[in-house]
N, C-alpha and C positions, 0 to 999 in steps of 0.2 A: 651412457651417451648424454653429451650435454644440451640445453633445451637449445643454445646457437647452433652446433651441429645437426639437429635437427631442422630446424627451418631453414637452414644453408641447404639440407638435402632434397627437402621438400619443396623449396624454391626452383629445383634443377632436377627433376625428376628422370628425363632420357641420361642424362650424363650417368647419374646414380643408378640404371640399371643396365646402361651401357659396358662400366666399371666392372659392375657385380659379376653380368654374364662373361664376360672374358676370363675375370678373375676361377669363375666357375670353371668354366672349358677345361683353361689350364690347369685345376686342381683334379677334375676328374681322369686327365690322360696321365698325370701323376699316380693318381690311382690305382687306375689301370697297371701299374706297374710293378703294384707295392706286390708280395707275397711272400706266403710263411716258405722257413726253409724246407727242403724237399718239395716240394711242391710245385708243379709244372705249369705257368702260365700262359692263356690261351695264345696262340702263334698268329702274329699280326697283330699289328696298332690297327688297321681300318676300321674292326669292329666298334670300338671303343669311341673312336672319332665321330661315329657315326650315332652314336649312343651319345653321346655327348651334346652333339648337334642339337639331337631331338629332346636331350633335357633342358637345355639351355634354352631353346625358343618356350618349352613349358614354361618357363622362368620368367621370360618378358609377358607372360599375362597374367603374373601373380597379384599385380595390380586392378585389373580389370576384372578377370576372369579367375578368383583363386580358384574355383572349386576345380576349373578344367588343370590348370597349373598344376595341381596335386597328382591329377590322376595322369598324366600327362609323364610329369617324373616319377611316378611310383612304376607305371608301364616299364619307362627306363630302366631304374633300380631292378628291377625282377629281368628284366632279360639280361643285364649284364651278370647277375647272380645265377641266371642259367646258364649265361654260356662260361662260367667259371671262374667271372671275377669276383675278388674278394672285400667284400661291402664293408671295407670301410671309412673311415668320416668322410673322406677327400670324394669318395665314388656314389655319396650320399646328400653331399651339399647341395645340389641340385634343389633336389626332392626337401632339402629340411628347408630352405629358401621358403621353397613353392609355402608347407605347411606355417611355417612363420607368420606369412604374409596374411595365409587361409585365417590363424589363429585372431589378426589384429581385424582384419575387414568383415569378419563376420560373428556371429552370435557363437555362445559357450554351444550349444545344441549339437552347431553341423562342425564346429570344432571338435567334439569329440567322436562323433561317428566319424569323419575322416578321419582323424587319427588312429584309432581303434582298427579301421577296413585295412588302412597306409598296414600299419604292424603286423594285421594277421597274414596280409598277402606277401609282404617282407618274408617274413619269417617263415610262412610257408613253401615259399619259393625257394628260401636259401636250405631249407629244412628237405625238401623232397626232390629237387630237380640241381642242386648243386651234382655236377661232375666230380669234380676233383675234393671232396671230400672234408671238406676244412671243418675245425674244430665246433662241436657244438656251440661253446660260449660265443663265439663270434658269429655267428648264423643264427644266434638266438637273443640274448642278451644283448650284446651291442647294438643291433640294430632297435632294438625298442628304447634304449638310453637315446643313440642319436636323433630321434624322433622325436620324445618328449623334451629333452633341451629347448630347441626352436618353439615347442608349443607354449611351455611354460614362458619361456620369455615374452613372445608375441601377445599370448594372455594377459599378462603382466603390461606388458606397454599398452592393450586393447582399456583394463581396466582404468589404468593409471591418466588416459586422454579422457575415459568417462567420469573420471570424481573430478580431472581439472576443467571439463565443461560445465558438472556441475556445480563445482564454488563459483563459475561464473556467470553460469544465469541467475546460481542464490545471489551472487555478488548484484546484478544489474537491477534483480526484481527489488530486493532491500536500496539499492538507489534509488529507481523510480516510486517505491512505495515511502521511502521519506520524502523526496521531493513532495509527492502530491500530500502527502501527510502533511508537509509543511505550509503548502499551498490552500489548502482544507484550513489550518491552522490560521494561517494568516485575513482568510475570507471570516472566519469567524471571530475575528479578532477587531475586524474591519466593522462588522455588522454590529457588535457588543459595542461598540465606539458610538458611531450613527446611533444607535439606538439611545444611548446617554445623552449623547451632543442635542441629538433629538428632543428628549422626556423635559431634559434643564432649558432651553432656549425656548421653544415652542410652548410649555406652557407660561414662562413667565413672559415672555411675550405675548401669548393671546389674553393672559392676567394685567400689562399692562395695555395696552389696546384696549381691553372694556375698561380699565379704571379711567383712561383717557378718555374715551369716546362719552363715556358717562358725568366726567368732569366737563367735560365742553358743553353738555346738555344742559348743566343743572347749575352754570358759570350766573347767572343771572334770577334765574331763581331762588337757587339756594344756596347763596354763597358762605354760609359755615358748612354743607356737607362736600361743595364741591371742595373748601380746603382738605376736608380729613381726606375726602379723594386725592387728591394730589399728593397729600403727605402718606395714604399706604399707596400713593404710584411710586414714590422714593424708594419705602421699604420694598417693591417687588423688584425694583430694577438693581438695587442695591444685593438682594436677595440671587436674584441671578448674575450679575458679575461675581459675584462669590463661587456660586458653583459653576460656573464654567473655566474662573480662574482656577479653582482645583481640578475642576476636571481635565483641564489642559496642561495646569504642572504635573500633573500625576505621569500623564504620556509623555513630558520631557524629561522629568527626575524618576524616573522609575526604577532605577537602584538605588535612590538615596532612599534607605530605609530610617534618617535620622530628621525625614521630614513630616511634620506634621499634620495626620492626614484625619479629615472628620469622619465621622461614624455616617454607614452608608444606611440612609432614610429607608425607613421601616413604618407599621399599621403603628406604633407608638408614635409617631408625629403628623399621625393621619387629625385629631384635632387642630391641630395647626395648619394644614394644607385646607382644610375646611374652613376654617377661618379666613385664609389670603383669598380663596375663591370668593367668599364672602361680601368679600370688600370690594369685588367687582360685579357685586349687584345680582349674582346668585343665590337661592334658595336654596341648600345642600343640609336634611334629614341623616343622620346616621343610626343605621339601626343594627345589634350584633344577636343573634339569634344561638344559641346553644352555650357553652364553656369555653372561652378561651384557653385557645391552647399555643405553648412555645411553636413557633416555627424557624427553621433553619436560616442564614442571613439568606442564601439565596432565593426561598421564598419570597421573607419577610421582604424583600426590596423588590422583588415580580410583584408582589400583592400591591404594593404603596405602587409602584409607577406607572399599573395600569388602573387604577382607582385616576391617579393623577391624570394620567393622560385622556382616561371618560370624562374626567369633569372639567378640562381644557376644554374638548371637544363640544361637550353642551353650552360651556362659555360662548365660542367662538360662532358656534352654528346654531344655537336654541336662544338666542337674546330675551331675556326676560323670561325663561322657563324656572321651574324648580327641579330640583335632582334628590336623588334617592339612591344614598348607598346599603347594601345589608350584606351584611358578613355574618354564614351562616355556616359553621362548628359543627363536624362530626367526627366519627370514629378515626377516620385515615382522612380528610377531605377539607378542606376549606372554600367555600363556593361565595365569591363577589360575581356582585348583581347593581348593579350603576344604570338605573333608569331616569329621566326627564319625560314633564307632562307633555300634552300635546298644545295646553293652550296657547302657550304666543313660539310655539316653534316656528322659528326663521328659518326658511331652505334657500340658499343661492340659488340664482338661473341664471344660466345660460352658460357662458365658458366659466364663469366663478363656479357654479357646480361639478362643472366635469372635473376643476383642478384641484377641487378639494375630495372629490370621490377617489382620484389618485394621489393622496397624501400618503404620509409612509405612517399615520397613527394608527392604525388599526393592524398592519403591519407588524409594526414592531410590539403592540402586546400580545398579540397572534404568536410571535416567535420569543419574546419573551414567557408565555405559560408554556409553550412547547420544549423550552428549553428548561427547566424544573418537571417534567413530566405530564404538563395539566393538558386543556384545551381551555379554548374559547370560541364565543359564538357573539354575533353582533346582528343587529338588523332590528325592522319597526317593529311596533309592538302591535296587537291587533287592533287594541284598543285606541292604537293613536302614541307620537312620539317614539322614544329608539332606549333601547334597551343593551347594553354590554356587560354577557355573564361567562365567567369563565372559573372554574373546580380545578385547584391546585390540591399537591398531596400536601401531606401534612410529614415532617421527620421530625423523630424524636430530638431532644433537647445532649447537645453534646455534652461528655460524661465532666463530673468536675479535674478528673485530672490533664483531659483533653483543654476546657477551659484555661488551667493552668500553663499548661505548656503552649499555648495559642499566644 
């Protein structure tokens, strides 16, 4: 049966059992008629009509009602086979209808007790209360074949609608779960973005703001330092249209693999980042406590951007403070520790500090060591001034032939 034939039938359901039952009737007063030679068949149609009647209306409830629909035509079946008609297929369709339908609307369980009850009582009935004597094999045999036909099939179509419902909620759940996989995919994609556009603009902007604000001050005073000021305000501002011009070709050429792209900043250019801080009139200590060890790029550039982004932050809100970095080396662990004193900490008030309490710096190195495995913790120290420590893992040094194929 083809899948448009079916939903032609399914679409029109009274017509398609209106069909069936007639076609039914018909075939059982057929029946009715058939018999073996010698063999005297019972005298008068009424019976048979009347049997028919009442298997045929079992019939329009095979839908609704299979379990009665069974029993209903089997009642049928067994009184025609007592009053001496000969059970076969045409005087059975009834009854294989009804179990068909029992086999497809219900569970394998009550499918085989009715079937199993349907046969013993068949064959019982044709076996002990048959009149006119008819052959064992057709009073025994046949009627169990025409029984299990219908079930098997009905089974068969029962099974066949359960694997195509389920490749299609595998089918829907594997959609929706790429979609949001994709959508997951793309928030994260979003956020690693921000968090760059972030790290590159924000500090060398808060680096050129003090190198300014510091030039304007010392314009008159000391005008050979206020030039070297001016001249590292060139190199910072020069220093950030650089990485944001990469950082922005990278997100427009991002298949051109034949473009040249720098080495992404690591604790190996952390002297240098102490130095540009420098130049805007910070005080920045480094101190490394244990064996350094290789760490992985994705580390090594967690570790450099929130080192960078604490000593932005003291920049921008500790004016005149000194800062303290220590990177301290253990077995599996790497622990930066970014503190400023207390003495000339600058605090904003008033709407300046509520908008720098919701900047997105602390933020984004919060989900940056989260995203390498670490944590971080931020807040005053008791002693006075603000403190940003956060324990990254540590991964082995990839192998040289990995290297090579990189």
């Amino acid at each position: 049966m083809s899948i448009d034939l079916e939903r032609s039938m399914a679409r029109h359901p009274r017509v398609v059992d209106t069909v069936t039952v007639v076609t039914l009737f018909a075939l059982f007063l057929i029946g009715a008629r058939v018999t073996l030679p010698g063999s005297t068949p019972p005298e008068g149609l009424w019976p048979a009509v009347l049997i028919a009647v009442n298997a045929c209306t079992g019939v329009l409830l095979s839908r609704s009602h299979p379990r009665t629909a069974v029993m209903v035509t089997t009642v049928c079946a067994m009184t025609a086979s007592a009053l001496g008609y000969l059970l076969t297929v045409l005087m059975l369709a009834p009854a294989m209808v009804a179990i068909y339908w029992l086999a497809i609307l219900t569970d394998r369980r009550t499918t085989r007790i009715y079937t199993i009850g349907m046969i013993v009582l068949l064959v019982a009935t044709a076996t002990l209360l048959d009149p006119v004597d008819h052959p064992l094999v057709l009073k025994t045999v046949a009627p169990i074949a025409y029984v299990l036909v219908p079930v098997a099939t009905g089974s068969s179509r029962r099974m066949r609608h359960a694997y195509l419902e389920a490749v299609h909620a595998r089918a829907e759940h594997a959609e929706r779960t790429r979609d949001e996989e994709a959508r997951h995919r793309v928030t994260e994609e979003r956020m690693r973005i921000a968090r760059e556009l972030h790290d590159v603009v924000a500090h060398h902007l808060a680096l050129a703001n003090a190198q300014a604000t510091t030039a304007a001050h010392l314009a008159r005073s000391n005008p050979e330092q206020t030039r070297r000021m001016l001249n590292d305000l060139t190199g910072t501002t020069s220093s950030a249209l650089r990485e944001l011009k990469a950082t922005v070709g990278l997100l427009r050429h991002a298949d051109d693999i034949d473009a040249p792209l720098e080495p992404a900043p690591g604790l190996s250019r952390l002297p240098e980042l102490i130095d540009t801080v420098q130049s805007a009139g910070l005080i920045v200590t480094l101190t490394t406590v244990g064996e350094e060890r290789p760490l992985s790029p994705g580390v090594d550039l967690t570790a450099y951007r929130i080192v960078q982004e604490a000593l932005t932050n003291i920049t921008k809100h500790a004016v005149g403070a000194t800062a303290c970095v220590r990177l301290a080396y253990s077995a599996d662990r790497l622990t930066i520790t970014v503190t400023n004193n207390a003495a000339a900490v600058t605090v904003p008030a008033g709407p300046a500090a509520a908008t720098s309490a919701r900047g997105f710096g602390l933020i984004g190195m919060r989900e940056r060591a989260q995203s390498v495995g670490g944590n971080l913790e931020a807040g005053h120290r008791p002693e006075g001034g603000y403190e940003v420590s956060t324990a990254l893992p540590l991964y082995p040094r990839p192998s040289e032939e990995e290297e090579r194929t990189s």
